[in-house]
ROZAMI-920895 format. One record per residue (C-alpha): x, y, z; residue number from 1; residue in three letters. Coordinates in nm, 3 decimals, padded with zeros to 5 digits. Example, Ala and Ser with C-alpha at 12.3 -4.5 7.8 and 13.67 -1.06 7.14 Angstrom:
{r {01.230; -00.450; 00.780}; 1; Ala}
{r {01.367; -00.106; 00.714}; 2; Ser}
REM end
This chain:
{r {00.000; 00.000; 00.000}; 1; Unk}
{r {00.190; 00.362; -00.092}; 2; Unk}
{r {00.083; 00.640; 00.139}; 3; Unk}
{r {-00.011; 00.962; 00.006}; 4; Unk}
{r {00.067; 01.258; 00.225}; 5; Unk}
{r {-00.300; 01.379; 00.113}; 6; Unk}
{r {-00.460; 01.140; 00.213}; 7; Unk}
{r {-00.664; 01.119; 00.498}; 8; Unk}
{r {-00.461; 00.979; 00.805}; 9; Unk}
{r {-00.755; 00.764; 00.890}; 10; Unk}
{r {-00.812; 00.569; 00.589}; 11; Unk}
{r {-00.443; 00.448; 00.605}; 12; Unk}
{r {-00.393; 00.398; 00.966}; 13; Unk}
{r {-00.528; 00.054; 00.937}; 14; Unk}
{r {-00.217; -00.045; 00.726}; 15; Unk}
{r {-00.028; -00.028; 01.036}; 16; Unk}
{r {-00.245; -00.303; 01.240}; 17; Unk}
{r {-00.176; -00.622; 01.120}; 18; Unk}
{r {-00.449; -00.830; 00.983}; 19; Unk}
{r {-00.759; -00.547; 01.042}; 20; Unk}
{r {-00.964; -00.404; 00.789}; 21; Unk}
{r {-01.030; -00.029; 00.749}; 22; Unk}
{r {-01.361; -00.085; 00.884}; 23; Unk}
{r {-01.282; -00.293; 01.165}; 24; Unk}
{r {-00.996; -00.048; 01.300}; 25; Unk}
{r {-01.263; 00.235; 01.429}; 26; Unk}
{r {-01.457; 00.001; 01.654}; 27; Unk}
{r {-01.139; -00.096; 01.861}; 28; Unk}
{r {-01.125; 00.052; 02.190}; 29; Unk}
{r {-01.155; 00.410; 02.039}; 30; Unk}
{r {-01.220; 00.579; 02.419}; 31; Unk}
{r {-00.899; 00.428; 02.506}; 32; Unk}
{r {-00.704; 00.603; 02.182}; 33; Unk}
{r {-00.927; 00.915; 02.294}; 34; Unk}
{r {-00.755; 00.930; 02.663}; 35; Unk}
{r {-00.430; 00.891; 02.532}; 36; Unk}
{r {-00.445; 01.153; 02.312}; 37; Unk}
{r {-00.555; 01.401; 02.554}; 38; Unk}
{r {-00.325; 01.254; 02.823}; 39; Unk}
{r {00.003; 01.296; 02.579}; 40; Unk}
{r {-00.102; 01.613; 02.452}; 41; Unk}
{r {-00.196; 01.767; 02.775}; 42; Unk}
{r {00.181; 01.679; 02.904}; 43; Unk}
{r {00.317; 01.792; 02.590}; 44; Unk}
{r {00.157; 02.142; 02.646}; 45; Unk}
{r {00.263; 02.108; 02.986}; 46; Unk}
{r {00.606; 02.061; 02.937}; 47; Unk}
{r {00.620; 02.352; 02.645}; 48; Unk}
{r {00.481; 02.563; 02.913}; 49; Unk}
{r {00.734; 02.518; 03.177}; 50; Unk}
{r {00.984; 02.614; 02.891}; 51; Unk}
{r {00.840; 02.926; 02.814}; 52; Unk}
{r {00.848; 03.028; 03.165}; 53; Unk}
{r {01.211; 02.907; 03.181}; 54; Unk}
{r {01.258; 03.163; 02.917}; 55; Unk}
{r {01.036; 03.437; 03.056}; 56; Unk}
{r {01.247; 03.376; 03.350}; 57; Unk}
{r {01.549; 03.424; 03.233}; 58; Unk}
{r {01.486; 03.697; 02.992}; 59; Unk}
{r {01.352; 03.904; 03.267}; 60; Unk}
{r {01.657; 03.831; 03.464}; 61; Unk}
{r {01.891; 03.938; 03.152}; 62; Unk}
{r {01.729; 04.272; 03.143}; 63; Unk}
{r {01.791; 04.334; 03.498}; 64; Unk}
{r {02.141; 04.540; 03.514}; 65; Unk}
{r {02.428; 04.379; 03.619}; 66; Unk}
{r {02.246; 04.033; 03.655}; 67; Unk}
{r {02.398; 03.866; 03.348}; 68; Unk}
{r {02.686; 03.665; 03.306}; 69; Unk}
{r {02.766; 03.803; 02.972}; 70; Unk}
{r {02.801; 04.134; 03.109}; 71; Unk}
{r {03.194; 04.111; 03.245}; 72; Unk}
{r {03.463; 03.954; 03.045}; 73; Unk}
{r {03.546; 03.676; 03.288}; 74; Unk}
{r {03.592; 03.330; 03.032}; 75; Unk}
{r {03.328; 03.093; 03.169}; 76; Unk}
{r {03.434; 02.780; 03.330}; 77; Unk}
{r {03.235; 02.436; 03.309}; 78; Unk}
{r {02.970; 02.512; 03.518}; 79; Unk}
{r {02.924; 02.805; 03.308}; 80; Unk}
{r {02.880; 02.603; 03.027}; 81; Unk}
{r {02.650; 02.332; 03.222}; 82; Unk}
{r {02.393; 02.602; 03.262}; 83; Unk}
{r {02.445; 02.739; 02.919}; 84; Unk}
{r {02.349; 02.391; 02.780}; 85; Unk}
{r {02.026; 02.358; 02.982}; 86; Unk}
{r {01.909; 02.722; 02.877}; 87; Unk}
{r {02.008; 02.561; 02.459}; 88; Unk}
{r {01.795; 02.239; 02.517}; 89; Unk}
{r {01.502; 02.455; 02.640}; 90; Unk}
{r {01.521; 02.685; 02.365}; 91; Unk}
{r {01.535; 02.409; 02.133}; 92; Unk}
{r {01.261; 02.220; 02.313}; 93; Unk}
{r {01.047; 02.560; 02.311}; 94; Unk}
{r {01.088; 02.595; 01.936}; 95; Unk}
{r {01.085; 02.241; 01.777}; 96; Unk}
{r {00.824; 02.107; 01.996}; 97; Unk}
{r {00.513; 02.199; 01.914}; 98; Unk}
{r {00.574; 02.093; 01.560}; 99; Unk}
{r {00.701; 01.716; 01.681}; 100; Unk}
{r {00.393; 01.673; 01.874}; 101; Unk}
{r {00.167; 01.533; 01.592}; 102; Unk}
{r {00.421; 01.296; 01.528}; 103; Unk}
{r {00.414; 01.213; 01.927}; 104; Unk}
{r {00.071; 01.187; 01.905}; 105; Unk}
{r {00.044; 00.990; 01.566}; 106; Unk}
{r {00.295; 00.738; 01.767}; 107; Unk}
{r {00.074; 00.700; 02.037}; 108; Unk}
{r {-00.212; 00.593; 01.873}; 109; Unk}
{r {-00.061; 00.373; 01.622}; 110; Unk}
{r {00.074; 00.164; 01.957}; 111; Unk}
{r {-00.281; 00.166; 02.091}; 112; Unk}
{r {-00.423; 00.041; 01.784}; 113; Unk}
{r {-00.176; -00.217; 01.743}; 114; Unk}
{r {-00.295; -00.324; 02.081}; 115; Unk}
{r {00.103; -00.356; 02.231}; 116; Unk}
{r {00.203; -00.323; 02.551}; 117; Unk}
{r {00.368; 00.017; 02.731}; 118; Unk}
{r {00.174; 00.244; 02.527}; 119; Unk}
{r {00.303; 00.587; 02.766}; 120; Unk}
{r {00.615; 00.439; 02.837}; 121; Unk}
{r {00.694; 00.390; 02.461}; 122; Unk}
{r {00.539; 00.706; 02.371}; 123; Unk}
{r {00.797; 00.896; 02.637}; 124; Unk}
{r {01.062; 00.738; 02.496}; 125; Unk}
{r {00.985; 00.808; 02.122}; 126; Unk}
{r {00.956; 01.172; 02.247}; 127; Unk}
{r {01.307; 01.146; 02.470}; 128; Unk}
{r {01.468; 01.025; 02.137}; 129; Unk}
{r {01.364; 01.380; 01.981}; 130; Unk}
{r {01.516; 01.526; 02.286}; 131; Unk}
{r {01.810; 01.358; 02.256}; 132; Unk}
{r {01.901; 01.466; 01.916}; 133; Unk}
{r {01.815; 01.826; 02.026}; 134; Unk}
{r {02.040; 01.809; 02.296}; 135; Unk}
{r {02.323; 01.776; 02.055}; 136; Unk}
{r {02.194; 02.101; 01.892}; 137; Unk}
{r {02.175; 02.224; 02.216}; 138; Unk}
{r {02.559; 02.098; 02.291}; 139; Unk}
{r {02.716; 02.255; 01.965}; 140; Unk}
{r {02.487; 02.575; 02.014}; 141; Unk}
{r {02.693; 02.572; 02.348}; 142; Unk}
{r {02.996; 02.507; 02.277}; 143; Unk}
{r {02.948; 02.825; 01.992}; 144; Unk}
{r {02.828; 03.063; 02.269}; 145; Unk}
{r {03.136; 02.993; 02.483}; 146; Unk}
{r {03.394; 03.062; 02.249}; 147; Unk}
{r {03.175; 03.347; 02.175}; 148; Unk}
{r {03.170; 03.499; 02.480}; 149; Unk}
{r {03.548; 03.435; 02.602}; 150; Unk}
{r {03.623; 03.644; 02.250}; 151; Unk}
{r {03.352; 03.928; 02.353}; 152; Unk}
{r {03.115; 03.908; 02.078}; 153; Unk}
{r {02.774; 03.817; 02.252}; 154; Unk}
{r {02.573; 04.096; 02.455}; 155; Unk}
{r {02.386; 04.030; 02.751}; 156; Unk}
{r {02.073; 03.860; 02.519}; 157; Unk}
{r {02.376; 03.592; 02.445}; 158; Unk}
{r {02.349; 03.727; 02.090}; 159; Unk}
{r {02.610; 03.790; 01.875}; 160; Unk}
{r {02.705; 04.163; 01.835}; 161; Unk}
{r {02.874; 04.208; 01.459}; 162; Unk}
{r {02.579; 04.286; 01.227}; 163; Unk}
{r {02.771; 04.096; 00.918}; 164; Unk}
{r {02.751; 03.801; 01.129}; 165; Unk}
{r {02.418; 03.797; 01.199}; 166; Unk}
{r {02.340; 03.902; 00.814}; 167; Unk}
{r {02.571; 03.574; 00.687}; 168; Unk}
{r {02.318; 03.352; 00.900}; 169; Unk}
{r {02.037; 03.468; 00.750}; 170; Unk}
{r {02.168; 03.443; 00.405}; 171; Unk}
{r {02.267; 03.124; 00.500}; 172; Unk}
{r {01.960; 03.012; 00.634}; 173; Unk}
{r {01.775; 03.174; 00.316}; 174; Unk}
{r {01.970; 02.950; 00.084}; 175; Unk}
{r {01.948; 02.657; 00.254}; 176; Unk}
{r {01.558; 02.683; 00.221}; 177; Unk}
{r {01.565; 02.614; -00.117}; 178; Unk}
{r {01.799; 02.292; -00.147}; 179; Unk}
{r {01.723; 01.922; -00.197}; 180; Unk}
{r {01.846; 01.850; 00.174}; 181; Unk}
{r {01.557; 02.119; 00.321}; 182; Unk}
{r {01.278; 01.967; 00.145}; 183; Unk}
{r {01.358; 01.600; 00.165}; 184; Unk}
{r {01.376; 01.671; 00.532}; 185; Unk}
{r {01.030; 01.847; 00.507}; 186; Unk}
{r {00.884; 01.611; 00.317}; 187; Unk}
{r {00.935; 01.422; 00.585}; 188; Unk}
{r {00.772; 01.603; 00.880}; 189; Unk}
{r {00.509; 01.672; 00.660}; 190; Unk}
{r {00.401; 01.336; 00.622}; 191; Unk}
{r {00.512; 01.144; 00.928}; 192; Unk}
{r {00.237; 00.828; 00.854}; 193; Unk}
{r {00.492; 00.687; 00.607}; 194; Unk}
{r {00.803; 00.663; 00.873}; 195; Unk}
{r {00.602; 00.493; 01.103}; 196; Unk}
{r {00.458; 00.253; 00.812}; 197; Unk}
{r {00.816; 00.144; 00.688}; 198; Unk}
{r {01.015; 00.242; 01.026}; 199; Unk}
{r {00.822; 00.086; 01.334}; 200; Unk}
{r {00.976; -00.076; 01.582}; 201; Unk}
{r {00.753; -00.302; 01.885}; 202; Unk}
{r {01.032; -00.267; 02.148}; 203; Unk}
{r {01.105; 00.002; 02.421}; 204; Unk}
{r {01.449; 00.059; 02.247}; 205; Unk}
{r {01.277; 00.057; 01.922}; 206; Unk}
{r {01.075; 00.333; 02.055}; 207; Unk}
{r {01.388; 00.589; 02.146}; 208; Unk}
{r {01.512; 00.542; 01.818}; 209; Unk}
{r {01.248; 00.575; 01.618}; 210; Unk}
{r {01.200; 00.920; 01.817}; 211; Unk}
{r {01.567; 01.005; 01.770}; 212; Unk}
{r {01.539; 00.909; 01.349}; 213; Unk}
{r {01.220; 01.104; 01.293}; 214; Unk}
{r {01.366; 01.421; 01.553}; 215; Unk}
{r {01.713; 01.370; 01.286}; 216; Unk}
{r {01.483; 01.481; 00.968}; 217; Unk}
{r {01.328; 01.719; 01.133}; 218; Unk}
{r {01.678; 01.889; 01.316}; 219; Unk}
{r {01.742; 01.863; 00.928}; 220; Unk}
{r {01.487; 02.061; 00.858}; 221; Unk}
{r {01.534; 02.340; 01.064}; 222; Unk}
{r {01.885; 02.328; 01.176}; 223; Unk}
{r {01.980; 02.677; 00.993}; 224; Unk}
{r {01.659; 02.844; 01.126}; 225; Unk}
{r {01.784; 02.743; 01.479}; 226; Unk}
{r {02.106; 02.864; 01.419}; 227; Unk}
{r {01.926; 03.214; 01.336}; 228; Unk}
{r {01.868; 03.240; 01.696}; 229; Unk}
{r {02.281; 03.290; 01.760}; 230; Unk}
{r {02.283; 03.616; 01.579}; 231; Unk}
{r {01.935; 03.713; 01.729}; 232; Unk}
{r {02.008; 03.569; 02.083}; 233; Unk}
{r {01.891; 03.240; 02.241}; 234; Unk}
{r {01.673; 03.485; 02.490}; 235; Unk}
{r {01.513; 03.694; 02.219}; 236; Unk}
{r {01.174; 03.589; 02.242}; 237; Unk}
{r {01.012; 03.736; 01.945}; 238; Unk}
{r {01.258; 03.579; 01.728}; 239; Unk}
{r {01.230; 03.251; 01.901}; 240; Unk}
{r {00.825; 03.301; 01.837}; 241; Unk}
{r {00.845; 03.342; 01.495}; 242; Unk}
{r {01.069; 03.027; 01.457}; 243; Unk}
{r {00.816; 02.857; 01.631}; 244; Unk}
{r {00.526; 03.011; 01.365}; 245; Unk}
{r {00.758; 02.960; 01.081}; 246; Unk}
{r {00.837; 02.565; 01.142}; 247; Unk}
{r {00.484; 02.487; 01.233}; 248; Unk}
{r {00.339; 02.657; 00.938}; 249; Unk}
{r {00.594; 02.465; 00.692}; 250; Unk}
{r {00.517; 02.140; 00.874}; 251; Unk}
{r {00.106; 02.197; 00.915}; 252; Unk}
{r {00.001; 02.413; 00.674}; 253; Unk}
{r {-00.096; 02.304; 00.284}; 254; Unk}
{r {00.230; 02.464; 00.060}; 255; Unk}
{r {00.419; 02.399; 00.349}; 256; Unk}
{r {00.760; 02.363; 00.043}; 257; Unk}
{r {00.601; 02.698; -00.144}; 258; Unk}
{r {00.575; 02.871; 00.200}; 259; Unk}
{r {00.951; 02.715; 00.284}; 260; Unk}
{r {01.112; 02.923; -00.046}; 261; Unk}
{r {00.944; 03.225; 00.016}; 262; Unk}
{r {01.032; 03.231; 00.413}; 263; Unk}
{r {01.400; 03.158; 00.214}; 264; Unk}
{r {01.360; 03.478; -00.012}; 265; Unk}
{r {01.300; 03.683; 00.294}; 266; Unk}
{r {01.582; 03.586; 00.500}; 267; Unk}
{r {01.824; 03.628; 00.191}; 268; Unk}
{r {01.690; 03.963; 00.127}; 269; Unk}
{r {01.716; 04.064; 00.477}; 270; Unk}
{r {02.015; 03.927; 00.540}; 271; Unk}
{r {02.157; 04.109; 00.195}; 272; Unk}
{r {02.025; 04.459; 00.324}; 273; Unk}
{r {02.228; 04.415; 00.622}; 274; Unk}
{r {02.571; 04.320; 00.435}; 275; Unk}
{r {02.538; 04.651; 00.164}; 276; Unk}
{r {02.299; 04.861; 00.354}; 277; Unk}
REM end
C-alpha cells in the first residue's frame, strides 16, 4: 500500500495493524485512543509551558542590570557552560516542539491500535529520542556561545554583536531553504504516517530510536533556522516566536515547500540589506 501525504490519516492507519480491515480499526477501543491523546497532549503542552516560563524567567533576569553573566569579560568555566546547555535544550525544546507533537501523538495511537504493551512508556521514549538529538543542537549551540563569549562578541541577550555576522546567518539560512536536503527533510515532517509505516519498531528501544530518526529529519529541517537564533540571541523571544510560527506553518500548513522558499527569499533579502545597507 503507498501512502499519500494527502490522504486522509484515517483511511491508512489501518495499514499499520496487522491483519484489520479499514472498517474494523474504528470500533477498537476508540475511548482508550481518545484518553491517550488528551493525556500525551496535555503533558506535551505542559512541558512547552514550563519552557516558556524558563525563558520568561530568564529573559527578565537578563534585562535586569548587572544580573547577566555576559556582562563582564570573565571566560566561563564548566559550570558556566553546564547552565548554558540547559538554557540551549530549552530553547530548542520551546521551538521544535510543538511541531514534533503530531508525530508524538500519531505514535501513540498507532501503539494503541496495534494493541502492544507500554503504550506511555513507549510514547515517552519516542519523544526522549527527539530530545536527545536536540540536545546535541543544544551541545554545539553551546559550545558556539562559549567561544563566543570568552572572545567578547555576545551581549547580555547571548546574541552575537557584529551585524555581518548575523546578516551571513540569515543568508545562510535563506539559501538553505531552497535545497534538496531542506525539502527531503520536510517532506518528511510533513508526512510522518509513512516513517512509522516502513520504520516501526515493537520494542522500548525501538521506541527511542524511532523518536531520535524522525527528531534527525526534522533537526534537518530546521537546523539553519535554529542557528538564526545565535545572531538574534537564544533569549530573544520574538525571534524565538516566529521560529516557532515559521516551522509549524511549513510542517502543518498546505504549501508547506512553497511557503519554505518564500520564508527563504525573505531571510536572503534581509540578510543582503544588512551586508550593503
Amino acid at each position: 500500500m503507498t501512502f499519500q501525504s494527502g490522504a486522509p490519516v484515517s483511511a491508512q492507519l489501518p495499514a499499520l495493524v496487522p491483519g484489520q480491515g479499514a472498517a474494523r480499526v474504528p470500533d477498537r477501543t476508540p475511548w482508550r485512543a481518545g484518553i491517550d491523546r488528551g493525556l500525551v497532549l496535555s503533558l506535551l503542552g505542559l512541558f512547552i509551558a514550563l519552557c516558556w516560563a524558563v525563558l520568561l524567567f530568564r529573559a527578565g533576569r537578563a534585562a535586569s542590570p548587572g544580573s547577566s553573566p555576559t556582562v563582564d569579560g570573565a571566560p566561563w568555566h564548566a559550570a558556566d557552560l553546564s547552565l548554558l546547555f540547559a538554557l540551549w535544550v530549552v530553547v530548542i525544546a520551546a521551538t521544535m516542539l510543538p511541531a514534533a507533537a503530531p508525530s508524538v501523538l500519531l505514535y501513540a495511537r498507532i501503539k494503541r491500535l496495534r494493541h502492544e504493551p507500554w503504550v506511555y512508556l513507549s510514547t515517552l521514549l519516542f519523544t526522549l529520542g527527539h530530545l536527545s538529538v536536540w540536545c546535541c543542537c543544544a551541545l554545539a549551540a553551546s559550545l558556539a556561545g562559549w567561544v563566543l563569549h570568552d572572545a567578547g562578541a555576545v551581549d547580555e541577550s547571548m546574541a552575537i554583536g557584529h551585524p555581518i555576522a548575523g546578516a551571513l546567518v540569515l543568508v545562510a539560512a535563506g539559501v538553505y531553504q531552497w535545497t534538496p536536503a531542506k525539502h527531503a527533510c520536510l517532506e518528511h515532517c510533513r508526512a510522518p504516517l509513512a516513517f512509522m509505516r516502513t520504520q516501526w519498531r515493537r520494542s522500548l528501544p525501538g521506541a527511542f530510536r524511532m523518536g531520535a530518526e524522525d527528531a534527525r529529519y526534522c533537526t534537518g529541517c530546521c537546523w539553519l533556522l535554529l542557528a538564526l537564533l545565535l545572531p538574534a540571541g537564544a533569549l530573544n523571544l520574538p525571534a524565538i516566536g516566529g521560529l516557532v510560527a515559521l516551522i509549524l506553518a511549513e510542517k502543518l500548513l498546505p504549501g508547506g515547500s512553497v511557503l519554505a522558499c518564500a520564508a527563504g527569499l525573505g531571510l536572503v533579502a534581509r540578510g543582503t540589506a544588512l551586508l550593503f545597507p
